[in-house]
C-alpha positions as CSV (number, residue, x, y, z in Angstrom):
1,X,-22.5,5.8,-100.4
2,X,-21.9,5.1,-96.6
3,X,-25.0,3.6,-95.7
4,X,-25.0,1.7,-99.7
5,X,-22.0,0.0,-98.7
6,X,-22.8,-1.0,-95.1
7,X,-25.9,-2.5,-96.4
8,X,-24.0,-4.7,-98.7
9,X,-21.0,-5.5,-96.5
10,X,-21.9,-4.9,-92.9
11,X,-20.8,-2.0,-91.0
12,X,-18.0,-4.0,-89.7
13,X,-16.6,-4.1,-93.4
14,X,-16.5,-0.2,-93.9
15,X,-14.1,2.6,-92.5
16,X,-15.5,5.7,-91.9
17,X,-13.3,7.5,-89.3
18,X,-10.7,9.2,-89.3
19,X,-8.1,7.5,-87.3
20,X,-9.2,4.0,-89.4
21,X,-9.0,6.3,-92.9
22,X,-5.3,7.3,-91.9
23,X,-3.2,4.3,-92.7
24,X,-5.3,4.5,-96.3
25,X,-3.6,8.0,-97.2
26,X,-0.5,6.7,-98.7
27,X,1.8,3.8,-100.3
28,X,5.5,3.4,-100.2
29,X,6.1,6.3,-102.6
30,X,7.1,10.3,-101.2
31,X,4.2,11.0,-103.2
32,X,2.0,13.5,-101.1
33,X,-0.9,11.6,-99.6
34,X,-4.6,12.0,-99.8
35,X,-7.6,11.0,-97.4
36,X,-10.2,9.0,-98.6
37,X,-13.9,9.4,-97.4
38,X,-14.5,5.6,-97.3
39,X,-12.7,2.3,-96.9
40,X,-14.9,-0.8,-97.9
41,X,-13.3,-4.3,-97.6
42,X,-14.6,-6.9,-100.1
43,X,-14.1,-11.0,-100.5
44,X,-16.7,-11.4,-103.2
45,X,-16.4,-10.7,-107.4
46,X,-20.7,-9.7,-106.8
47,X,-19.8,-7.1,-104.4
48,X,-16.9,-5.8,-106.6
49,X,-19.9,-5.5,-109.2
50,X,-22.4,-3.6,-107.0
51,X,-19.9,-1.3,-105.8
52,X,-18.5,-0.2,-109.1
53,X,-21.9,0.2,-110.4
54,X,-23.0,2.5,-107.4
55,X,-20.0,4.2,-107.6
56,X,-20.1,5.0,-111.2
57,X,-23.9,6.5,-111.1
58,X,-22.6,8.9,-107.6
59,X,-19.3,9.6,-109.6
60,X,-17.1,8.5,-106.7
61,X,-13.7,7.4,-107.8
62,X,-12.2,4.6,-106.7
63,X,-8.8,2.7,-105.9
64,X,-8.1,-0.8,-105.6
65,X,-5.5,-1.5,-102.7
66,X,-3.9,-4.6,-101.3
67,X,-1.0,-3.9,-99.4
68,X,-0.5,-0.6,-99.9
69,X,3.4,-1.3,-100.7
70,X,3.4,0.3,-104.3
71,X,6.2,2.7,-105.3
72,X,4.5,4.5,-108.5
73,X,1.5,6.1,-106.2
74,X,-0.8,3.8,-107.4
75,X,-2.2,3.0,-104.1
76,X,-2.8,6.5,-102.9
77,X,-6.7,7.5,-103.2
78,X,-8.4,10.1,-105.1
79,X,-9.4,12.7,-102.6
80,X,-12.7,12.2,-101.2
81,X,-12.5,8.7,-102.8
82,X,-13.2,5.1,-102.3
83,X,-10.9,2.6,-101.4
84,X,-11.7,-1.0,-102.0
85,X,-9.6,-3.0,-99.8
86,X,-9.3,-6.6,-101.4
87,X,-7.0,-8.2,-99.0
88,X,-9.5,-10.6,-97.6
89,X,-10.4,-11.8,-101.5
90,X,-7.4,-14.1,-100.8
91,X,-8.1,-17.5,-102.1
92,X,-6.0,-19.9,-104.4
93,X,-8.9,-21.4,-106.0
94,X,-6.9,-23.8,-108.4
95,X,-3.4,-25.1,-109.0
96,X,-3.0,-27.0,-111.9
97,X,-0.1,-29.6,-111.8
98,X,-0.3,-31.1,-115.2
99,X,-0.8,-27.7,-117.2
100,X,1.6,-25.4,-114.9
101,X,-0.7,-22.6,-114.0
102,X,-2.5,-21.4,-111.3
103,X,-6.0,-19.2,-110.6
104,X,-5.8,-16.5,-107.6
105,X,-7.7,-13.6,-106.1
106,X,-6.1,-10.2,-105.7
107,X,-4.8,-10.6,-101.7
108,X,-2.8,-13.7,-102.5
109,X,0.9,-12.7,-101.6
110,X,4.0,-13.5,-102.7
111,X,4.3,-15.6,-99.4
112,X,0.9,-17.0,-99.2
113,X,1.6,-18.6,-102.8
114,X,4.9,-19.7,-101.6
115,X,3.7,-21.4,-98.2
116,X,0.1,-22.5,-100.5
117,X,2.6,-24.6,-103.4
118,X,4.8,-25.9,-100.8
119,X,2.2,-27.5,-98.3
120,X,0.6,-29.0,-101.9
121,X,4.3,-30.9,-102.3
122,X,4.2,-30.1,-106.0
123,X,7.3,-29.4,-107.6
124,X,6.1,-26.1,-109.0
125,X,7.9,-22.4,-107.9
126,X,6.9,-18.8,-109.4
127,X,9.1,-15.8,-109.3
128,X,9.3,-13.2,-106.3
129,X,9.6,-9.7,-106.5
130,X,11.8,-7.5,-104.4
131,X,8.8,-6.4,-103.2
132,X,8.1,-7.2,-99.5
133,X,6.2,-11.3,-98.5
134,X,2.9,-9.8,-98.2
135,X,2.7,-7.8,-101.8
136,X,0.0,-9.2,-103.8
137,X,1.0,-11.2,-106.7
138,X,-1.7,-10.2,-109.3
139,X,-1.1,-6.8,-108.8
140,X,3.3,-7.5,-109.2
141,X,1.9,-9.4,-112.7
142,X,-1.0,-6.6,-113.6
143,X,1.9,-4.0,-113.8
144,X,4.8,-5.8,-115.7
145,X,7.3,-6.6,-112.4
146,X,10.2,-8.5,-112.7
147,X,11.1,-11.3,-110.5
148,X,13.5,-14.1,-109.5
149,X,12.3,-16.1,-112.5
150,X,12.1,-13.0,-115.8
151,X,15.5,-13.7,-116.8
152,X,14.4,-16.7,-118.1
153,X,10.4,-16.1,-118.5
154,X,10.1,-12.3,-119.0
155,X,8.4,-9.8,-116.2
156,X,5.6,-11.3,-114.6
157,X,2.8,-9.8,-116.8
158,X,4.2,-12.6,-119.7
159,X,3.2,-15.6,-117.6
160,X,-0.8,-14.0,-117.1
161,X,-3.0,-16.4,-118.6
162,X,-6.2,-14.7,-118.6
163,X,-8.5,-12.5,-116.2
164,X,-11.3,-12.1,-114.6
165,X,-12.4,-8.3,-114.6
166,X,-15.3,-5.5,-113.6
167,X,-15.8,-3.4,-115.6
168,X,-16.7,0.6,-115.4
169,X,-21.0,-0.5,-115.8
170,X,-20.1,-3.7,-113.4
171,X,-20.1,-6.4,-115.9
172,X,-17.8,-8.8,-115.4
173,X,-15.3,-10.1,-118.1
174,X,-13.0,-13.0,-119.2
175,X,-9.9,-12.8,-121.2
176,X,-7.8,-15.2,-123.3
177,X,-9.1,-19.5,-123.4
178,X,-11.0,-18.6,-120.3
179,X,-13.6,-16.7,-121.7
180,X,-14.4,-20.0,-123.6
181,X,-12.9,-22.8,-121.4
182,X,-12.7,-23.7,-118.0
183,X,-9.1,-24.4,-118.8
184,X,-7.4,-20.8,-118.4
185,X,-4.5,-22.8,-121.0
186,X,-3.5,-18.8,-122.6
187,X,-4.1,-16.0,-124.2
188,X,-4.3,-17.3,-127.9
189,X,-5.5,-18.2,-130.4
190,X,-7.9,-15.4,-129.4
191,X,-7.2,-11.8,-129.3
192,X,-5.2,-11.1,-126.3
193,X,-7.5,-8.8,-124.8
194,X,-5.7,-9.3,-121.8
195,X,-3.3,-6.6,-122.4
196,X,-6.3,-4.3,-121.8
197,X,-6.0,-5.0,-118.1
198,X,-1.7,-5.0,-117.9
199,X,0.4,-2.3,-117.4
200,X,-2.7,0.3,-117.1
201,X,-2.5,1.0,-113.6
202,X,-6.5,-0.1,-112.9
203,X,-8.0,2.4,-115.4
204,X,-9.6,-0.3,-117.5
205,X,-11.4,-2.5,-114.9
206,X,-10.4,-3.9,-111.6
207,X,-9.1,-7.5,-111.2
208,X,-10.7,-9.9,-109.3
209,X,-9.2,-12.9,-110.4
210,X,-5.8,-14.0,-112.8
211,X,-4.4,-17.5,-114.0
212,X,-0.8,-17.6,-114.3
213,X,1.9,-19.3,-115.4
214,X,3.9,-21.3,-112.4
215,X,7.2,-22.9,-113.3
216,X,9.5,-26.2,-112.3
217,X,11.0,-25.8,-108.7
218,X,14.1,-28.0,-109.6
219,X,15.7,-30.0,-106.9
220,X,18.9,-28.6,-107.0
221,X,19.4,-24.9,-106.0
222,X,22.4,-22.5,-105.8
223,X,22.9,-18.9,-104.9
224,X,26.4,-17.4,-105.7
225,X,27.8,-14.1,-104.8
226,X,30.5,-12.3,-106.8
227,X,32.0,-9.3,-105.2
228,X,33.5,-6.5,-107.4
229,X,36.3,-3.5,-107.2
230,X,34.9,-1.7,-109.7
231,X,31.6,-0.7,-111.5
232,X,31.4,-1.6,-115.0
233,X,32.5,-4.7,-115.0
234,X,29.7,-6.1,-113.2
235,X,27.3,-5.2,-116.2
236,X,29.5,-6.3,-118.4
237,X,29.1,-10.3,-116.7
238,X,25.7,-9.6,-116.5
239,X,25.6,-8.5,-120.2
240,X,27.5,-12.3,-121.0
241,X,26.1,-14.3,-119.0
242,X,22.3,-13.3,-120.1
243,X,23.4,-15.2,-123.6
244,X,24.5,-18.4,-121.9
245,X,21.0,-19.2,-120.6
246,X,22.9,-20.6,-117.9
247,X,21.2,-18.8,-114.8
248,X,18.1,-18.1,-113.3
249,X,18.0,-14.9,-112.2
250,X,21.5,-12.1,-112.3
251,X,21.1,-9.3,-110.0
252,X,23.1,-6.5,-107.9
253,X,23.7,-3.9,-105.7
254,X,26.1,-1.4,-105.2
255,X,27.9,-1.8,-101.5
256,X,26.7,1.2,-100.0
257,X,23.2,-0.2,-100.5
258,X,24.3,-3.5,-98.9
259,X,25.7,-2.0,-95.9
260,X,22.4,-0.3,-95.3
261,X,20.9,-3.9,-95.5
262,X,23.4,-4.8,-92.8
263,X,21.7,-2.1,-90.5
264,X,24.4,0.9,-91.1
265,X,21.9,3.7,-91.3
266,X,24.3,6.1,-93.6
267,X,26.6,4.5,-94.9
268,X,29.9,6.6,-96.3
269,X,29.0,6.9,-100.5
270,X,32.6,6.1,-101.2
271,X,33.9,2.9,-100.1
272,X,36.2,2.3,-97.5
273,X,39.6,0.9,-97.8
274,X,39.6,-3.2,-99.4
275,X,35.5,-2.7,-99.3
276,X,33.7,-4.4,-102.5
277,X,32.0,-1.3,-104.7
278,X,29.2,-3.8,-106.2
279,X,28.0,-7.5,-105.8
280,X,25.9,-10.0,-108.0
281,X,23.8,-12.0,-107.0
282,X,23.3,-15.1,-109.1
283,X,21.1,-18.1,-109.1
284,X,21.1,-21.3,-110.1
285,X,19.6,-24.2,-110.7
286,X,19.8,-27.8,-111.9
287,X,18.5,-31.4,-111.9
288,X,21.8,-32.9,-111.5
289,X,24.6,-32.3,-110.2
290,X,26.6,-32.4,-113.2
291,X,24.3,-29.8,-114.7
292,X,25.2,-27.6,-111.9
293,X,28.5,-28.2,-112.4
294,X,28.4,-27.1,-116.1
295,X,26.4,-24.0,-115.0
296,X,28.9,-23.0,-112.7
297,X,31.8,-23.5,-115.4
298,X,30.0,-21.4,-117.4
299,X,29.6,-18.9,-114.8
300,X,33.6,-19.6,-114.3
301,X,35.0,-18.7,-117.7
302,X,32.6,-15.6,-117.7
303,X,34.1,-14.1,-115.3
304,X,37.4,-15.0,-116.7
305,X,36.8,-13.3,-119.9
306,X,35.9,-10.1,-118.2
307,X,38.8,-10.6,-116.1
308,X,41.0,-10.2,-118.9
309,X,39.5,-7.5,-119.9
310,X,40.6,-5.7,-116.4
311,X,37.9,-6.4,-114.3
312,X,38.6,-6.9,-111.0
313,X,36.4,-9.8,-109.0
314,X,36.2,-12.1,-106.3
315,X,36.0,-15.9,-106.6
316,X,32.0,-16.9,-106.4
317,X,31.2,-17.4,-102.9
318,X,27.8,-19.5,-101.9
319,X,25.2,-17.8,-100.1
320,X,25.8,-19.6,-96.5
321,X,29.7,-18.9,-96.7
322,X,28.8,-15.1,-97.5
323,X,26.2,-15.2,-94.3
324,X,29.1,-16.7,-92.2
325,X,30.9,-13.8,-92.7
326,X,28.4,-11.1,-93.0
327,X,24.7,-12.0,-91.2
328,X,23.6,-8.7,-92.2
329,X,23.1,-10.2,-96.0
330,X,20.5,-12.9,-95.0
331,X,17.9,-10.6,-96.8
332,X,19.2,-12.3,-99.7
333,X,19.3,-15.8,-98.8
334,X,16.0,-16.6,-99.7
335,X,12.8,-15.4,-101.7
336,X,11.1,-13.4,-101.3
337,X,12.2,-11.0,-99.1
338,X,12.0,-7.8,-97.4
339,X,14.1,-5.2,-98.1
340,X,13.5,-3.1,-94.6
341,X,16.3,-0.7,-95.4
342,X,13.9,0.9,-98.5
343,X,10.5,0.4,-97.5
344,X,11.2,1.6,-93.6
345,X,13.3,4.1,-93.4
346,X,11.5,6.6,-91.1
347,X,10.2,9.2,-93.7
348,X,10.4,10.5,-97.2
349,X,9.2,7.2,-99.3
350,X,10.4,5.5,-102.2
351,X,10.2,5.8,-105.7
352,X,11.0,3.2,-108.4
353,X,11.3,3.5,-111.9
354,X,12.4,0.2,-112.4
355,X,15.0,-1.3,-114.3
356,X,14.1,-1.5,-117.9
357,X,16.0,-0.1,-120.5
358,X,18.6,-1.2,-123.4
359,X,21.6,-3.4,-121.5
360,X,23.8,-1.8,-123.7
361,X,23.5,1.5,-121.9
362,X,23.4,-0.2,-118.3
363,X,27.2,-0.2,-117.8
364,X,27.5,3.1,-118.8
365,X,25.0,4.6,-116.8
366,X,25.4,2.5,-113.7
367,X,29.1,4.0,-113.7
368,X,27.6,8.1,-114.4
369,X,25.2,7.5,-111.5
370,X,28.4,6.2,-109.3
371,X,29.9,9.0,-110.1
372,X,27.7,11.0,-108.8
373,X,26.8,9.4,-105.8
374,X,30.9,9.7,-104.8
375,X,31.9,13.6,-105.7
């Protein structure tokens, strides 16, 4: 397989050593690692072909990789394995203004999207994960992740438009309009085939290119954060303000988790005299300022209501006034962003089983997993 793959890539473009092999043994996860027996990087959709074909007649298994930043294990190889580095496939190849969308290879990242839309000057945005700038955005969409932007669009596998992908004999396939048009428009009104190649972790082909769905960047932009004394009744705002329509994006974390993202390396579980025990996070945007105005009323009286219901919060409080006061929280000031305190910790990994599940139950088992975490 060696010499097969230095023929088609140049020895330059395969790993073969040890010391090379090692930073290939594991993702984010604590999941135990594994050493593959090759590393082969790719930048074309022919040698993503030729590969998978050769592979399939010597039985070698293989695993797709970009950044190596997952938290399920995905990125970690079978033993003896193939990895297929796709990094350097990293092209935008189009960015449609007029229809909203655009068409990527597998080693775009979050950042290189970002920086890509905002030298184009078009008033165009997609969501960011908390993954770190250099995670790959196909791979965020292939496996259902949320974003700044699924409150209001759904996790990012909603906004795929179609996909290019290899197959296990090396054939190469097209899903939703693009199989028919050059126009990758949606998944209808074909079968939406597509859904073969989301949420299955690379076991029905590998993904060599996606169009996706890119939304308005609006002019006016706001991030609010709302410090809390107590635990439910941050889910219970979150829970209200979902059926206003009124934000962006609602998220949190407890204050113990925040104080690690201000550098404290163990931070005490129960919180410390006149300490907040959770904050939101909460964006906004607008074209005017007097819809910015009505979202932030909106946001007002929420909080209000839950209020008088006994919760106990702190007036909203923009992003830069929060920064004045603690720097640590710049993390959060922008998108996307990386969240060193998780990903680099020194040892043991991460693992994430993301936050889906019925809001009705999030209060109540935000608050049981509180209370564990403080006895």
């Amino acid at each position: 397989m060696r010499e097969f793959l230095e023929g088609l890539l140049g020895k330059e473009n395969v790993l073969h050593e040890a010391a090379d092999l090692l930073p290939y043994r594991e993702d984010t996860t604590e999941a135990d690692p594994a050493d593959p027996s090759l590393v082969a990087f790719v930048t074309e959709v022919d040698q993503v072909r030729e590969i998978v074909r050769r592979a399939a007649a010597r039985r070698v298994p293989i695993t797709p990789r970009v950044a190596g930043t997952n938290v399920g294990g995905l990125a970690i190889p079978a033993q003896g394995g193939l990895v297929l580095d796709m990094s350097r496939m990293n092209r935008v190849i189009e960015v449609s203004a007029e229809d909203m969308y655009a068409v990527i290879e597998p080693g775009v990242t979050q950042q290189g999207m970002k920086d890509h839309l905002a030298a184009s000057g078009l008033p165009l945005t997609l969501g960011y994960s908390l993954a770190p700038p250099h995670t790959s955005v196909l791979a965020n969409a292939l496996l259902g992740g949320l974003t700044n932007r699924s409150l209001k669009y759904g996790d990012q596998s909603e906004w795929i438009s179609g996909v290019e992908a290899v197959l296990s004999d090396g054939s190469v396939a097209r899903t939703g309009a693009w199989a028919l048009s050059p126009i990758p428009f949606g998944n209808v009104p074909f079968p939406d085939v597509t859904g073969l190649f989301v949420g299955w972790q690379g076991m029905t082909g590998i993904v060599t290119k996606m169009a996706f769905q890119l939304w308005p960047l609006h002019p006016i932009r706001k991030r609010l954060m709302v410090l809390s004394s107590d635990v439910p009744s941050p889910y219970e705002a979150v829970r209200l303000l979902c059926r206003t329509e009124a934000c962006d994006d609602i998220g949190g974390l407890s204050w113990p988790s925040a104080k690690m993202m201000m550098g404290v390396k163990k931070p005490r579980p129960t919180p410390a005299e006149g300490d907040p025990v959770f904050f939101l996070y909460v964006d906004l945007t607008a074209e005017t300022a007097a819809e910015l105005a009505a979202k932030q009323e909106i946001l007002g009286s929420v909080l209000a209501r839950v209020r008088a219901g006994g919760g106990r919060f702190e007036d909203p409080m923009d992003i830069e006034t929060l920064l004045g006061v603690n720097p640590g929280l710049s993390a959060f000031a922008d998108f996307p962003v990386d969240l060193e305190f998780l990903t680099n910790h020194g040892g043991g990994g991460l693992s994430w089983i993301g936050t889906y599940g019925p809001l009705s139950r999030f209060g109540e088992a935000a608050t049981a997993a509180f209370r564990c975490s403080f006895t």
